[in-house]
N, C-alpha and C positions, 0 to 999 in steps of 0.2 A: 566845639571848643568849650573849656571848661574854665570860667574865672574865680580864681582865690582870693578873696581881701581879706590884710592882716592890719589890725591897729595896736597900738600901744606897746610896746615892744622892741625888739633892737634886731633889726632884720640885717643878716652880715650878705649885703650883695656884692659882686663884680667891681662896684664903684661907688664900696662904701656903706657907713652903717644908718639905717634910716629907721623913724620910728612906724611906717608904715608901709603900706605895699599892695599892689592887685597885678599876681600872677597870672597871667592865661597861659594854660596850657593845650595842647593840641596834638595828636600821635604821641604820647609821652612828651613830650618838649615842650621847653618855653618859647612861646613865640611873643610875647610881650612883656616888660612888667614895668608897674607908672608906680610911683610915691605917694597915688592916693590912693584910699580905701574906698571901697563903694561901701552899698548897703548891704548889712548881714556881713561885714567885716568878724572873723577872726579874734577874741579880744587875748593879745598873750599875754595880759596881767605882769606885764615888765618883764616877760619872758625873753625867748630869743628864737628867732627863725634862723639856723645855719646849712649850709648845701650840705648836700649828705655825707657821713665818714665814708672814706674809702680806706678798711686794713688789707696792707698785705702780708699780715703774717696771723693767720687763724687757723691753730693747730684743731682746735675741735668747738663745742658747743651744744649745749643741749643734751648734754648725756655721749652726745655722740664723740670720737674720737677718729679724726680722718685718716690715719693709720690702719686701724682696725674696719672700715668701712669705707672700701673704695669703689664705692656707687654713687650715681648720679642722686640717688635717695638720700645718701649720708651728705653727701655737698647738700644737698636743699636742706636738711632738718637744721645743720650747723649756720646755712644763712640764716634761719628763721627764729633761732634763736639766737641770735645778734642783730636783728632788724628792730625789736622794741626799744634798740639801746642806740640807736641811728643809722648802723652800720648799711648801706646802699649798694656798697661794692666792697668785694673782698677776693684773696687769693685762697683757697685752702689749702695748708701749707702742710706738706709731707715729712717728718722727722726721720733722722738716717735709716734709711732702710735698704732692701738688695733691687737691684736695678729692674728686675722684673714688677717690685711694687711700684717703682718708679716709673713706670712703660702705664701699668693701671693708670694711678693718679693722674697721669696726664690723661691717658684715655676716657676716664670718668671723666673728667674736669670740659674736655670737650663735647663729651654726649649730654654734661650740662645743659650748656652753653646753650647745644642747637635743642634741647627739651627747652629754653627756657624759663631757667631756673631765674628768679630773680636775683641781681648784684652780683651772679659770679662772673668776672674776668677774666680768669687766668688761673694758673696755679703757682706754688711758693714750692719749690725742691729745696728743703733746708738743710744739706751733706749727702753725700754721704763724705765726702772730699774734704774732708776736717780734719784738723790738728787732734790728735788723743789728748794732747795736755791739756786743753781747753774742750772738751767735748760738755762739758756741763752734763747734761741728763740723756744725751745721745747715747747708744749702745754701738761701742767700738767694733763688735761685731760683724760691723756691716760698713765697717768704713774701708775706702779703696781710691782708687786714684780715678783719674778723666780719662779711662782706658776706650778702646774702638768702639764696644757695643755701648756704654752710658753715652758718647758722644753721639750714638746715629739715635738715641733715643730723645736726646735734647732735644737735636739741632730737627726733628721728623715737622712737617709743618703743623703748624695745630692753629684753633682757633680763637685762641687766646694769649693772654702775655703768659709767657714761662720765665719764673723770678727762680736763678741759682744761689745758696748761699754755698763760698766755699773759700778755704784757705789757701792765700795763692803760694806760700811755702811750700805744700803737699801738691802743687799744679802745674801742670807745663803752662809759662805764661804765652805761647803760641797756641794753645788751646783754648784759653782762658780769651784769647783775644778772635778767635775763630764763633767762639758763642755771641761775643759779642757783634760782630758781623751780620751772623745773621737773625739777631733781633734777641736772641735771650738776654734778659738783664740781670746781669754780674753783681751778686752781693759780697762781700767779705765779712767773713765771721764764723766763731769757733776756729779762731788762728792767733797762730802765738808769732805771728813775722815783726820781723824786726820795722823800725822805721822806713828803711829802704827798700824792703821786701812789700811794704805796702806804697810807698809806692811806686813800683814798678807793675804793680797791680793796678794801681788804676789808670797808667799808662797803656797799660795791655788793654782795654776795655772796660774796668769791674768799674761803675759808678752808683753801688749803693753800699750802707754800712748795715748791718743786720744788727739790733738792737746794742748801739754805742755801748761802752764801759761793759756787756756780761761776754764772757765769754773768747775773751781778748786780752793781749799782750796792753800792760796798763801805762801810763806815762807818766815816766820818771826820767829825771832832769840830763842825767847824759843814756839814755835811753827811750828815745820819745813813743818806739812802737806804734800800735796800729790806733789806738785811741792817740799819738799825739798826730799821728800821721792824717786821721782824719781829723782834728779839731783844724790843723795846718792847713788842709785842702780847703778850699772855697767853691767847689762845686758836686764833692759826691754827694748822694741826700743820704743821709742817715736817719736811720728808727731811732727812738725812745720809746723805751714802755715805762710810762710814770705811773709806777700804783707803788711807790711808798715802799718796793722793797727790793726790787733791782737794782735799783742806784738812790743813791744818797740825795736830796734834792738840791743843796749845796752844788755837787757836783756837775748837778743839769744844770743847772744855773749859770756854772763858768762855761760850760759847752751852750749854750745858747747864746752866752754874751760873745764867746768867740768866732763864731760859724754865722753864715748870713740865715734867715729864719726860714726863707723860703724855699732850703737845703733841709730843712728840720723838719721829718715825720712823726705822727705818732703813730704807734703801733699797739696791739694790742696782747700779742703774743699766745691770744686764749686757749685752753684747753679747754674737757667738754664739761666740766663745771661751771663756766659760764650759763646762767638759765637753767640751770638742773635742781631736779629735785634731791638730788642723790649727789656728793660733792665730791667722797673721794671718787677715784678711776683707778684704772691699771693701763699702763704705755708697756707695751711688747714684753708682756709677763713681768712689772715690774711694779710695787702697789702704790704709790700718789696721796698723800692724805692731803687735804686741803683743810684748813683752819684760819679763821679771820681774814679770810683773802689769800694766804698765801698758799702756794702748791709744793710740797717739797717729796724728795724721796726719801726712804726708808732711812740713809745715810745723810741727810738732811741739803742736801744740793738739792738746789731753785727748778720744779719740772713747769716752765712756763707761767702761767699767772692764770687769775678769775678776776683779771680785769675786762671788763667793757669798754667801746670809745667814748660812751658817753661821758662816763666815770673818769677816763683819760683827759678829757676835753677838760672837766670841772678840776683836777688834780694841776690841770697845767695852769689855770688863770688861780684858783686859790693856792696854793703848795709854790708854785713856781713865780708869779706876777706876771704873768702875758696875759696882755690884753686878750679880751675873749674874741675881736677879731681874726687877733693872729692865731690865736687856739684853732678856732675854725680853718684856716688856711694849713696847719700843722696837720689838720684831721681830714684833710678834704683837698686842697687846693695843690699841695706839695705832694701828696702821695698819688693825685692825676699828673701831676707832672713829668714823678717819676716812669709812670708807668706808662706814658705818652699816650693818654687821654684826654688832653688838657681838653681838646675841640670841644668834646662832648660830656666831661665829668669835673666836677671838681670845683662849682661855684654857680652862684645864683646868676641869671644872665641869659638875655636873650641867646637862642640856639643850641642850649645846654640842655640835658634829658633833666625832667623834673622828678630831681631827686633831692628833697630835704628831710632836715629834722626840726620838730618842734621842744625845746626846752625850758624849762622853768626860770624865774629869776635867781634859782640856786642850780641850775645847770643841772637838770634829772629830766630825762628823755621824758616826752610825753608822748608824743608821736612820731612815727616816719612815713614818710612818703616816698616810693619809687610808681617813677613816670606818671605822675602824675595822681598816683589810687594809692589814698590811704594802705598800709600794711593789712592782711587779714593778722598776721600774728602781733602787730603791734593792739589792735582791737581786741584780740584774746585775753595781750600780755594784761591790758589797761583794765578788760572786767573781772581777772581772776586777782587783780589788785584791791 
């Protein structure tokens, strides 16, 4: 058994925020933690100790782009370039593509899993079952319906969460409600459905929103659509990707005041510019320039972000005013919920796998820990700094 004491600082546990802390961990997990520090405590210099980000929407990282590299190699290089910035647990999320990539990415995703790979979960299928009018930086090309063979590829059992985004306009909702049955969890997004069309969707099963306000039917006063339709709802969880250029911060602002918070993810949306030495990219022959954080194509439409969670985390307490508890909860605690790993993911707390992050008193990762052992690439990230 391995014991961690933390002084001085703002430690976001299970039951609250305390200025200290002594972790033991043991097989990866917490199996105790006290309010006091022992000796050789920790000092976070009025930092923060938060349980580790869980994204489920990481298009790439590292150079890498999970599209273009559907190996258990390319899943690991993209975690490990989002572990110095907290990230624990993630989905690597597939951009429209033809159902045989789709068949890979799942199969990769599981040969993961049982290589383990640290923090992958699951995978993120984001369309190909999209609205064209809303397709954002998707290539229509590849877009198609919930036909027999996408459906035996979903529903195949695997050993992780399988997260669908998909427009239930373009969707038989008795299919829509079939995935959910048997455990895929149903996002909505890139759809232009009307108020009623969504929700009849989340009736049918879909209980999550794929990054709120992009890529959706907007809300306006006798047309509420899919953003009024989930601000309405009080139980899908919906993404945010707060880096200052998806959405307006105003805007997140009235969607957090309206919706309960523990429905509110952050997400981080990344491409492989995240951690890269090299910013632009190319998505399916298509060229990406990235500048000041933003990622756009040729034709100036949004291709995902070079946000990090840790950067999310900091944008949500300064840019937005949530407490940085709740941040940590938006980054951590809600996205295990959704993803029905509360048991074991998603907060500091006896019986939970020991996964955190360490941050400054200006919210800049300093460390991560999964199960318990320091990151080797948070070590790297922190000497080539």
């Amino acid at each position: 058994m391995t014991s961690l004491s933390f002084v001085n600082g703002h430690i976001v546990t299970a039951h609250g925020v305390q200025a200290a802390a002594t972790i033991d961990v043991e097989n990866g997990g917490i199996v105790a933690l006290d309010a006091n520090a022992g000796p050789g405590a920790i000092d976070l210099d009025g930092g923060w100790l938060m349980p580790g980000f869980i994204d489920t929407q990481v298009n790439g990282g590292g150079g890498v782009l999970f599209n273009a590299d559907l190996t258990v190699e390319g899943i690991a290089a993209i975690g490990e370039a989002h572990r110095p910035y907290g990230t624990t647990c993630y989905l690597p999320t597939l951009i429209s593509d033809s159902t045989d990539a789709i068949a890979h990415a799942l199969d990769a995703t599981d040969a993961a899993i049982a290589a383990g790979v640290p923090g992958v979960v699951g995978a993120h299928i984001e369309g190909p079952v999209i609205n064209v009018s809303r397709k954002g930086i998707h290539d229509p090309k590849h877009f198609g319906t919930l036909d027999d063979r996408l459906m035996d590829v979903l529903l195949a059992p695997r050993r992780g969460r399988v997260m669908v985004t998909l427009a239930p306009e373009v969707a038989a909702l008795d299919r829509i409600a079939a995935l959910a049955r048997a455990g895929v969890l149903v996002s909505l997004g890139h759809s232009d459905a009307t108020y009623a069309q969504a929700r009849d969707g989340f009736a049918a099963g879909i209980t999550g929103v794929t990054h709120l306000f992009n890529a959706m039917s907007p809300l306006a006063h006798r047309a509420p659509g899919v953003v009024g339709a989930a601000l309405d709802d009080q139980q899908v969880y919906c993404g945010l990707i707060v880096d200052g250029f998806h959405v307006e911060d105003a805007a997140l602002r009235i969607a957090l005041r309206a919706r309960p918070l523990d429905r509110m993810m952050l997400v981080s949306d990344a491409m492989p510019c995240v951690n890269a030495r090299v910013k632009d990219f190319v998505l399916q022959g298509r060229q990406i320039h990235v500048e000041g954080g933003r990622c756009v194509g040729t034709d100036g439409t949004l291709a995902g972000s070079d946000l990090d969670m840790a950067r999310a985390v900091r944008n949500t307490v300064v840019q937005l005013g949530i407490a940085p508890a709740q941040a940590a909860a938006m980054a951590a605690t809600n996205p295990a919920a959704f993803l029905g790993l509360s048991q074991t993911h998603g907060s500091l707390a006896v019986g939970q796998r020991a996964d955190w992050v360490v941050l400054d008193a200006d919210f800049n990762a300093v460390s991560t820990t999964i199960g318990g052992t320091l990151s080797e690439a948070t070590r790297h990230h922190a000497s080539a700094a």
